[in-house]
C-alpha positions in Angstrom: 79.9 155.9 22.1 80.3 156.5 25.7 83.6 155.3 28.3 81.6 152.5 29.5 81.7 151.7 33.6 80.4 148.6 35.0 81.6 146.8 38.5 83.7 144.2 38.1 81.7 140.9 38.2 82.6 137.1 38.3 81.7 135.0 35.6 79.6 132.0 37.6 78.2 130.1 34.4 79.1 128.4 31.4 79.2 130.4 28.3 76.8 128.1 26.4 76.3 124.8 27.8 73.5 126.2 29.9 71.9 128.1 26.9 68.9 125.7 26.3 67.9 125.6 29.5 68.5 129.4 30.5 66.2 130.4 27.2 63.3 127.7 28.6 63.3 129.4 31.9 63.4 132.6 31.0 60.0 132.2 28.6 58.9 130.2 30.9 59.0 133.3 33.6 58.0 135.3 31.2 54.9 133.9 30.2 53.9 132.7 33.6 52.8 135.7 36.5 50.6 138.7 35.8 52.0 141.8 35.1 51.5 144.8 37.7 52.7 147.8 36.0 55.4 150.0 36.3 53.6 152.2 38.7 53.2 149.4 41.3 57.4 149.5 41.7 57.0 153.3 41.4 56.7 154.2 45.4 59.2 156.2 47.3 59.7 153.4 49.7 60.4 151.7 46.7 62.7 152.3 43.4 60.6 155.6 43.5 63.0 158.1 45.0 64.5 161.4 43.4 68.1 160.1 44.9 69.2 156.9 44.8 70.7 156.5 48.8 68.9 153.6 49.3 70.4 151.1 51.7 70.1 147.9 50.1 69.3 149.1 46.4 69.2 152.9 44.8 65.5 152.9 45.1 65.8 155.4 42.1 65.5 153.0 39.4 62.5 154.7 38.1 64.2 158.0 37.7 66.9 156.2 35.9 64.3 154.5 33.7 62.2 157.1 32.4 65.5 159.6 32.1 64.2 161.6 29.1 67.3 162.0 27.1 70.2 159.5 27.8 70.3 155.7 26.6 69.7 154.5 30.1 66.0 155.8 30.0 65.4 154.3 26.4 63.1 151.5 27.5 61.0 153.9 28.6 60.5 155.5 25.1 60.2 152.2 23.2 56.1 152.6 23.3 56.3 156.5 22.1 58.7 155.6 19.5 56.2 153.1 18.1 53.5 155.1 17.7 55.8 158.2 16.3 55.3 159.3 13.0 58.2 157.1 11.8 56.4 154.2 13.6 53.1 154.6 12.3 54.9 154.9 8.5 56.5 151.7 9.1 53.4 150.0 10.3 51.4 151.7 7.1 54.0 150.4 4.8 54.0 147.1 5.9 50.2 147.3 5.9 49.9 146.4 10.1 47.2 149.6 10.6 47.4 151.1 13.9 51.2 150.9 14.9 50.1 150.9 18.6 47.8 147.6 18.3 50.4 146.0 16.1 50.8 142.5 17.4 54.4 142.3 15.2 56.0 145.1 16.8 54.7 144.8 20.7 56.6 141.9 21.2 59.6 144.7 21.9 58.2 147.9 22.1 55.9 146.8 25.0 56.0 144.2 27.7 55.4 140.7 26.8 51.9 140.4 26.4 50.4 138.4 28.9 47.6 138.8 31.6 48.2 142.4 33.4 46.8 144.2 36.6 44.9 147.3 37.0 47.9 149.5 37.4 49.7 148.7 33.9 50.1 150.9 31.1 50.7 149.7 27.8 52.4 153.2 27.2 54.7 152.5 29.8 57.1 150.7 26.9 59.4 148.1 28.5 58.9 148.7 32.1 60.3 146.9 35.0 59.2 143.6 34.7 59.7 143.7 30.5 63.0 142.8 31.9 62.8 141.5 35.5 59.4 139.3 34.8 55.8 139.2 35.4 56.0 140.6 39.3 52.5 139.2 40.7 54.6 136.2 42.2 57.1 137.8 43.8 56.4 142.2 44.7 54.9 141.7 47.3 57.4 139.7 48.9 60.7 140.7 47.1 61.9 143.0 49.8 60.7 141.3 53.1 63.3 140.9 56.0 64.6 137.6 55.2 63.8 137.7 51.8 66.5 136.6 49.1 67.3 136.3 45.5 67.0 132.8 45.0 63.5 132.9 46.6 62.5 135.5 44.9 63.8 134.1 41.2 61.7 130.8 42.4 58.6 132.9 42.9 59.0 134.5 38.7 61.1 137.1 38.9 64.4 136.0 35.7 67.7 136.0 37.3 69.1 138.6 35.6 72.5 138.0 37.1 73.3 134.8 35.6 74.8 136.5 32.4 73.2 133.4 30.2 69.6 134.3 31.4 70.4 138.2 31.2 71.7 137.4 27.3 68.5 135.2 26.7 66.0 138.1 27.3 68.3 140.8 26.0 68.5 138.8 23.1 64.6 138.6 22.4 64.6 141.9 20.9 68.3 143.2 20.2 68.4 139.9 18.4 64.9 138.2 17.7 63.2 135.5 19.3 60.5 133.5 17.9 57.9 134.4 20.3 54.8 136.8 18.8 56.4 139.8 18.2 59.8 140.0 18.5 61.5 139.4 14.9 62.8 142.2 12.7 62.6 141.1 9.5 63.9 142.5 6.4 61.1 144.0 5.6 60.7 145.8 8.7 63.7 147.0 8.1 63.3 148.2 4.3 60.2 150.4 5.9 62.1 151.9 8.2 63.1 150.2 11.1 66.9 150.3 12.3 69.0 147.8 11.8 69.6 145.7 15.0 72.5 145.4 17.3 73.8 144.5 20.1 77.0 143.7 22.8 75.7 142.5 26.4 78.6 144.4 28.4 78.0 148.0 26.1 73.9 147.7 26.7 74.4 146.6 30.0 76.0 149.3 31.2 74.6 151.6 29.4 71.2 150.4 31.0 72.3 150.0 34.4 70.6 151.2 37.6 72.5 149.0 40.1 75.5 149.6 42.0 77.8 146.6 42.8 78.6 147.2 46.1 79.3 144.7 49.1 75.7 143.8 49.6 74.9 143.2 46.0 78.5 140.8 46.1 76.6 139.2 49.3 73.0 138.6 47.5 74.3 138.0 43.7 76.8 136.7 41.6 79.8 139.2 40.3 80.6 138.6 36.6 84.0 140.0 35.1 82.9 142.4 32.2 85.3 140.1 29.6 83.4 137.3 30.5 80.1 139.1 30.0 81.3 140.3 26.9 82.2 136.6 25.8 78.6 135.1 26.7 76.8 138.0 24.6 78.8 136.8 21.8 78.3 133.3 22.8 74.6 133.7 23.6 74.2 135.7 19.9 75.9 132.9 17.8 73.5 130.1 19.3 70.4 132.9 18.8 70.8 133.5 14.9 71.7 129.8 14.2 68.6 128.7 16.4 66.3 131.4 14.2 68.0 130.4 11.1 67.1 127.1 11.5 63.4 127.2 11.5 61.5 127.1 8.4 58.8 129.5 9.2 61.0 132.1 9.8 64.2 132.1 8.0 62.6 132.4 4.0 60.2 134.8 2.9 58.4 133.3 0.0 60.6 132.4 -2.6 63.9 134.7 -0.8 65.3 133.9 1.8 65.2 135.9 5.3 67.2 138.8 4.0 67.8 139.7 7.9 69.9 136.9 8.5 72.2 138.4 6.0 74.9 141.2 5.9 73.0 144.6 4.9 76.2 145.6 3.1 76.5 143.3 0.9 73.6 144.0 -1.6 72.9 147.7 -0.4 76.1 149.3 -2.3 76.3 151.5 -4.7 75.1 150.3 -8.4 76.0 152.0 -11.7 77.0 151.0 -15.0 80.5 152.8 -15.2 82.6 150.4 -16.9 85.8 151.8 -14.8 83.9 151.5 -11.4 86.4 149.7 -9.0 84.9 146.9 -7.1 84.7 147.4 -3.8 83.7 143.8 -2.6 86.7 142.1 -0.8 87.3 137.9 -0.3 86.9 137.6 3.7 88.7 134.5 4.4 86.1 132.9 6.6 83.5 133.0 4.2 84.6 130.6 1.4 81.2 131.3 -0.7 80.4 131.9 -4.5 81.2 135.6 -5.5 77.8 137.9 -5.2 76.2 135.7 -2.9 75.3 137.6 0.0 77.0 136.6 3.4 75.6 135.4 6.4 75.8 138.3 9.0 78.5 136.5 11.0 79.3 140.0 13.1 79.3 137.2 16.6 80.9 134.4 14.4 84.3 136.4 13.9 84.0 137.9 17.9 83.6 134.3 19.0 86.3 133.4 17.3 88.5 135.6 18.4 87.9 135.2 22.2 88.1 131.4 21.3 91.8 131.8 20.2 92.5 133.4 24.3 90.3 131.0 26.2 89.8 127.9 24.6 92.6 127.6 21.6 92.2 124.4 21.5 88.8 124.4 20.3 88.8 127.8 18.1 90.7 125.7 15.1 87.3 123.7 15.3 84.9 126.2 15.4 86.8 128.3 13.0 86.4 125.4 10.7 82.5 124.7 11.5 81.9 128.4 10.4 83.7 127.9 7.3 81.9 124.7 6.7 78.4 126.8 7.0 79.2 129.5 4.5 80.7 127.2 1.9 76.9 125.2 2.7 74.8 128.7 1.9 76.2 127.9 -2.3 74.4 124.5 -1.6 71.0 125.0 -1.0 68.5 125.2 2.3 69.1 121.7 3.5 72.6 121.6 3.4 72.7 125.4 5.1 70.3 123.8 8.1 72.1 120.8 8.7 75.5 123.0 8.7 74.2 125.7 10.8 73.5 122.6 13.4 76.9 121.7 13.1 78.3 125.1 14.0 76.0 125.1 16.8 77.2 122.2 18.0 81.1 123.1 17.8 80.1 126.3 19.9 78.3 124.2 22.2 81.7 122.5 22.6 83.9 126.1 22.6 81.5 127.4 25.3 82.2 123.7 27.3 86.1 124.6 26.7 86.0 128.5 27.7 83.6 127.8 30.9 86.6 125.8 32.2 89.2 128.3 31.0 91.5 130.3 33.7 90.9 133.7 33.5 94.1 135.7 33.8 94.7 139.8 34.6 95.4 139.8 30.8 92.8 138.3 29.3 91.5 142.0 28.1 94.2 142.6 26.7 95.2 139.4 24.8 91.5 139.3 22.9 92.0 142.8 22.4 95.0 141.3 20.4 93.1 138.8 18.8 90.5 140.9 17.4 93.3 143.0 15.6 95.2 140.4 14.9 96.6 138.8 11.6 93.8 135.6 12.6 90.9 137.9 12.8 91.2 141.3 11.4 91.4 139.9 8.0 87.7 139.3 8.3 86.3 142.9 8.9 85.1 142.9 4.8 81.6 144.0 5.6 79.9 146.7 8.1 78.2 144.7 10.3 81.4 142.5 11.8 83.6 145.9 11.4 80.8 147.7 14.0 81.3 144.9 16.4 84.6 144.7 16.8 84.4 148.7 17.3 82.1 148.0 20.6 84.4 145.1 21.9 87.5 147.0 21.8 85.6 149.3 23.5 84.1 147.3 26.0 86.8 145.6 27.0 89.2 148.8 27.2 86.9 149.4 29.8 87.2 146.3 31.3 91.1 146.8 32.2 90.1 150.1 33.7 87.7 148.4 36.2 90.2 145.6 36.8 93.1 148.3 37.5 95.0 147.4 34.7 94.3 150.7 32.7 94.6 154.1 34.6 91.3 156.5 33.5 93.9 158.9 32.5 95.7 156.1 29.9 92.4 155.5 28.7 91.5 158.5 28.0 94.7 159.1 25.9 93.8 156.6 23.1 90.0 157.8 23.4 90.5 159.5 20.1 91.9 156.3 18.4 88.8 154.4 19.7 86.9 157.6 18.1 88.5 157.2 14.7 87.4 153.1 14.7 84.2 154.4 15.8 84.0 156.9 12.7 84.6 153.8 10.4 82.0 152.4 11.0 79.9 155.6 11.3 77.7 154.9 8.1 77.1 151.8 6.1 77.4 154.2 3.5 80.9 155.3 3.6 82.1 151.7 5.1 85.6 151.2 3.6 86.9 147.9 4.7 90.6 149.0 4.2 90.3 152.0 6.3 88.5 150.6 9.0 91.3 147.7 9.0 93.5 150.9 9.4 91.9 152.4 12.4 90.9 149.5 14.3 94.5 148.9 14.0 95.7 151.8 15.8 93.4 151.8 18.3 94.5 148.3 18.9 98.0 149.1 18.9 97.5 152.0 21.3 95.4 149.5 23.8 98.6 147.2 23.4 101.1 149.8 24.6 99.4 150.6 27.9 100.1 146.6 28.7 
């Protein structure tokens, strides 16, 4: 994975309590506008230019965009990827015809569908305003003298600085959303398609075509890349319960939604060797029957962990909520709902706790800590939890380098420990808990030292 840079941001809303509302006006932007098309942004007077020396923005966000080969240009490619030959098997399999028409797949491999001008492409993937919003309210007046950011997110256009908002719509489709289109179920994903991830810092940056400079400070809000990091986590948590907790999508006939659950768990190796050593370890947040499969709580055991730095007094609480819904999945569908709203409710109240939390120059550090720590580390059993932790040590490694607290050169010094955690969790295949436990551990260790 890449050294991540970002510029250091403040954090200017509360990790959850806003949640509800940030997710209603972000589909409500969404859905209302017409889109234009990613060749009406495309000018060079515009975010057209081969350089970005723009003197309020780069202006060569379209460059950035369509960049054939690096992760930065890989909304541009979502469209081509569908209808690949691996897109168009997937869509056969799953018996959708055309993958390019596929109303269960353009949800996130194109722009929200909704009315669209003469200049948009379909092929054009996630363009500009897949992210930024329909643009019929606001292009022609986004960049006139007196113009501003708040007028402009009143005329459609999200608010993509408010980390809560920028979650929400990240979310949609590195998550799942129930809007048409944008749900990966299990059965997507035995035909083909990846399993999903995400971490809102990592993506960010790795998507970014800003810089955060004095007149972005003077237009927009600045959010500290630990604080990012937290909401993503935050923002995931409230997702999956939400999703969980309607009917339509979280069975599939008489089986649950397998998606909601840890891949690892079932997809092991099976053979009828009567010396074969069990790999399956007891997690200690999961207090479930033995072979049931685990709720993928990969945001559930990062939440937890930053809860232990900023809001301590709540994490006991939460930690406890969390148990409360695994122990409810040996129960049955009704007791599972009502404790997934429960858990909801006691990160509702974390959030609440962490918005009001003091941030401190070694914050970064301290969940750093936390994640490695005897309270947490004990629950990297399965892949999926084991992967994020990898990214947030990651990310917020590169969080004390922004803030100053880590030289590059010290960074780069433990880079190969980070590597080794990274090459843990390389395949789902060759997942060993034990060793990851190892690794993650030294990278941890190594992050601790520089402090």
């Amino acid at each position: 994975m890449p050294h991540i840079g970002t510029a250091v941001r403040r954090w200017v809303v509360a990790l959850l309590g806003v949640a509800t509302l940030a997710g209603l006006a972000t589909g409500a932007a969404l859905a209302a506008g017409r889109y234009e098309g990613v060749a009406s942004c495309a000018g060079s007077t515009c975010h057209g230019r081969a350089e970005g020396d723009g003197a309020v923005v780069r202006q060569d966000e379209l460059r950035l965009w369509q960049e054939p080969s690096a992760r930065g240009g890989a909304h541009s490619r979502t469209y081509a990827g569908l209808i690949s030959p691996r897109g168009q098997r997937i869509a056969t399999t799953l018996g959708l015809g055309a993958a390019g028409s596929a109303g269960a797949c353009l949800g996130c491999h194109a722009t929200p569908p909704g009315e669209r001008g003469a200049r948009f492409q379909i092929s054009d993937g996630v363009g500009c305003e897949g992210c930024h919003g329909a643009a019929s309210g606001w292009i022609a007046s986004h960049y006139a003298v007196g113009a501003s950011h708040g007028g402009n997110v009143a005329n459609g256009m999200i608010a993509l600085d408010n980390p809560v908002v920028r979650a929400g719509v990240c979310l949609d489709c590195h998550l799942g959303s129930g809007k048409p289109g944008q749900f990966v179920t299990h059965a997507m994903m035995a035909a083909g398609h990846p399993r999903i991830a995400f971490e809102l810092d990592l993506f960010s940056s790795l998507q970014q075509h800003w810089n955060v400079d004095a007149d972005y400070a003077a237009r927009k809000a600045q959010n500290d890349g630990v604080r990012l990091w937290a909401v993503g986590q935050a923002e995931a948590v409230q997702r999956s319960l939400g999703l969980f907790g309607r009917a339509d999508l979280a069975s599939n006939g008489i089986f649950p939604e397998f998606t909601f659950y840890d891949c690892h768990s079932c997809h092991r190796g099976i053979d009828d060797n009567p010396e074969r050593a069990r790999t399956f370890e007891t997690n200690p947040g999961r207090p479930i029957p033995f072979a049931q499969p685990p709720y993928n709580d990969e945001n559930i055991i990062m939440l937890s962990a930053v809860a232990l730095v900023l809001a301590p007094s709540q994490a006991a609480q939460f930690d406890a909520a969390a148990r409360g819904f695994h122990a409810a999945m040996g129960k049955g569908r009704a007791e599972a709902v009502a404790a997934a709203k429960r858990l909801d409710a006691a990160a509702g109240a974390l959030g609440a706790a962490m918005a009001r939390a003091p941030g401190g120059s070694d914050t970064a550090f301290r969940v750093i800590a936390a994640i490695g720590g005897r309270a947490i580390s004990p629950r990297f059993t399965d892949y999926a939890g084991s992967a994020q932790a990898v990214m947030a040590v990651d990310t917020l490694l590169n969080a004390l380098v922004r803030d100053g607290r880590v030289t590059v050169g010290a960074a780069a010094g433990i880079r190969e420990n980070i590597n080794r955690a990274y090459a843990a969790v390389a395949s789902p295949t060759d997942y060993n808990p034990g060793q990851f436990r190892a690794t993650l551990g030294q990278a941890v260790r190594a992050i601790g030292a520089l402090r």
